[in-house]
N, C-alpha and C positions, 0 to 999 in steps of 0.2 A: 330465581327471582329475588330480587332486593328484602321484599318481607321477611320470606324462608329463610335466606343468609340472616337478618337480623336475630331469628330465633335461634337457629342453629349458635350463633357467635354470643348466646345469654345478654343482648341489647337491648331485647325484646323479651316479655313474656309468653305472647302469642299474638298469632296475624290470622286476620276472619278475610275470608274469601267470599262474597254473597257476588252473585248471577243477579244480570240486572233483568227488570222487566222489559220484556219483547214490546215493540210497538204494539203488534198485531192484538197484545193480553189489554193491555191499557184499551184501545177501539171496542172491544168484544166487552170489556165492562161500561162503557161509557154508552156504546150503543143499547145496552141491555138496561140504562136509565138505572147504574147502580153507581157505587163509589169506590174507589180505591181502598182497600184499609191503610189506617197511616202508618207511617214509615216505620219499617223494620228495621231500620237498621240504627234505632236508638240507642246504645251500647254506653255503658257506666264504667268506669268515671271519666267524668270529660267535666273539663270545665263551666261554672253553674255562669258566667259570665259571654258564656259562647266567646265566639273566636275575635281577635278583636286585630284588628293590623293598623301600624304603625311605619310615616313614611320617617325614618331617624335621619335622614337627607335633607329634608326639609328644613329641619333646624338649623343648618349650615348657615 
């Protein structure tokens, strides 16, 4: 896998592997009139600006 290679090669620090939730998990809490907890996979540091894209073609 691309991540793995990135660590292995010192490109990377480390690569998170998170299992996504099952349809079936998400129906079973929604039907039981509960909530999701929010997202786990908030991970530090990232940018405080979130992700911002840019068309540089555009300018042409």
């Amino acid at each position: 896998m691309e991540a793995m290679q990135s660590v292995d090669a010192s490109e990377a620090a480390m690569a998170l592997f998170v299992n996504a939730t099952r349809p079936d998990e998400v129906m079973q809490v929604a039907l039981a009139g509960q909530q999701m907890p929010q997202k786990g996979t908030y991970f530090y540091p990232k940018l405080l600006s979130g992700t911002v894209l840019y068309d540089l073609q555009a300018e042409q």
